[in-house]
C-alpha positions, 0 to 999 in steps of 0.5 A: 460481484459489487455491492453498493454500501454495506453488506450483511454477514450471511450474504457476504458468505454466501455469495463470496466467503463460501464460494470463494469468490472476489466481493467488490463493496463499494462506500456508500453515497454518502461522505464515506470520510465520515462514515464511522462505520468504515475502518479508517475514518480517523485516518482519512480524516487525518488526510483530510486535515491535512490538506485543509490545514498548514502541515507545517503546525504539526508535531512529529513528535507525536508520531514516533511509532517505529514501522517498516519502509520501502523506498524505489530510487533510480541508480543513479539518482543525483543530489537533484532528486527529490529525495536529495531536497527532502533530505535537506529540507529535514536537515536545514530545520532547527527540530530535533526530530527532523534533523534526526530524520534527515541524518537517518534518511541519508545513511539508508540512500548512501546504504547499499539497496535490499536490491538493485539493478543498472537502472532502480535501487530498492531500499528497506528500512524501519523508520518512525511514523514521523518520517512519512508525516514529514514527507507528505507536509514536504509533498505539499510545498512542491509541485507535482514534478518534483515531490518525492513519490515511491515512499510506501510503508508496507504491509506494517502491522496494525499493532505498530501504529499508534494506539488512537489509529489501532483503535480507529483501524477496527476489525470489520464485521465481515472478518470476525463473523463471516468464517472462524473469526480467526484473524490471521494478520492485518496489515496498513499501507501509505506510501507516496504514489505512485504505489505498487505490489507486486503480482502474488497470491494469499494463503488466507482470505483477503478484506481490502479496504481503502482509506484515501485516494484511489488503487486498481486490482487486478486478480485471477483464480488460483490456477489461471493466476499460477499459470501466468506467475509460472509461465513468466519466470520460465521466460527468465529462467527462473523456478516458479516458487515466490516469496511475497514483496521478495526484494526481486519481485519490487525490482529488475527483469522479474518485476517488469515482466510480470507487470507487463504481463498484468497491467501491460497490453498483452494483459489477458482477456479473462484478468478482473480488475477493480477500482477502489476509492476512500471507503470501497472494500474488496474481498480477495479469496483464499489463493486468487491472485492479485497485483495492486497499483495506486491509480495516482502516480504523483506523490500524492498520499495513499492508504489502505488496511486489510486483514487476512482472516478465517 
């Protein structure tokens, strides 16, 4: 079901809470970037900003908060890789945060990956805030085709953020009062596009809400999502239990069969699929099976917040 601006708590559980069924909110047609009333307006105007002003005048040091990265690299990538020229940009600068960055940056890439296969390297790490920021200003001196993309901070608690954007990023009405009230995890997500989560399911309900630039989902109901997820890794040979953003679901044969299998042609007739953009809320129940993808494939910045609720 889709619903144009915001909706009340008792037809929200009524007509998606209680039945269990996915809830599309659309912002209003109103500037949703302004719209205190949406989680995220600090943040999306914080992008905003960012594209209205030099990003060279901003301070790093500002944005020391610790948080968790995910970073995908071709195998063999060579010192002419935007990841190569990010890291120099870092270490030719006179700042101490970002020759920090810089030095921290190329440990990690000269690290052995969380995973790998003969053709991707995917990395794990925490870092600061500050890394991101410096990533994006980087972004916006290059062109499209030579911007470091695949830089996602995922799935980082909300608690880890700093304290005027966990004030900002506020628990929407929906998740307080629509069950329980008990709130199981919440989560944000930037990352450099094109971004990407792989096929799985929640063991709480799900409210999604995107902050800036635009992502698809694409779910089904719990059993025929299971079929598909089973069905997948017996063609690999492999069991059918899973763990969420497992380093072998980001990676390798098992992350592209599924991905076929959701966003390939051979996508089932019966999947749903939805378009988010800055401000469009989408309520995943309990067990449904999602994928997300950003529909931006050039490192342009994306940002999203959700909460698991009950």
């Amino acid at each position: 079901k889709q619903i144009q601006g915001q909706v009340n708590v008792a037809d929200f559980r009524r007509d998606a809470f209680e039945p269990e069924k996915p809830m599309l909110i659309k912002a209003p047609k109103t500037d949703s970037l302004t719209s205190p009333s949406f989680p995220g307006h600090s943040l999306r105007k914080w992008f905003k900003e960012y594209q209205q002003t030099d990003a060279s005048d901003w301070d790093l040091s500002l944005f020391h908060d610790v948080v968790p990265y995910e970073l995908l690299l071709p195998t063999n990538h060579t010192v002419d890789h935007p990841v190569h020229h990010f890291i120099s940009h870092l270490s030719s600068s006179k700042e101490s945060v970002q020759l920090g960055l810089g030095q921290f940056l190329q440990t990690q890439v000269n690290s052995p990956p969380a995973h790998g296969t003969s053709s991707e390297q995917f990395f794990r790490f925490e870092a600061p805030l500050a890394l991101m920021v410096a990533a994006i200003k980087f972004n916006d001196t290059r062109m499209a085709a030579s911007r470091l993309k695949q830089l996602y901070i995922a799935q980082a608690p909300l608690n880890m953020l700093p304290g005027e954007l966990q004030r900002d990023l506020f628990t929407p009405e929906l998740v307080l009062a629509a069950g329980k009230g008990d709130i199981y995890d919440s989560s944000v997500w930037i990352g450099l596009e094109p971004t990407f989560t792989p096929w799985h399911r929640d063991p709480n309900p799900n409210l999604f809400h995107q902050l800036w630039s635009r992502k698809e989902v694409r779910l089904l109901p719990p059993q025929r999502g299971a079929q598909i997820f089973r069905q997948t890794r017996a063609e690999l040979g492999m069991p059918g239990d899973y763990r969420i953003r497992g380093s072998e679901m980001m990676v390798g044969a098992e992350r592209q069969a599924l991905f076929e299998a959701i966003w390939g042609e051979g996508a089932p007739d019966d999947i749903l699929s939805a378009s988010l953009g800055p401000g469009d809320a989408l309520f995943v129940p309990k067990g449904w099976w999602h994928s997300v993808r950003s529909e931006g494939q050039f490192g342009e910045p994306n940002a999203s917040v959700n909460w698991w609720f009950r």
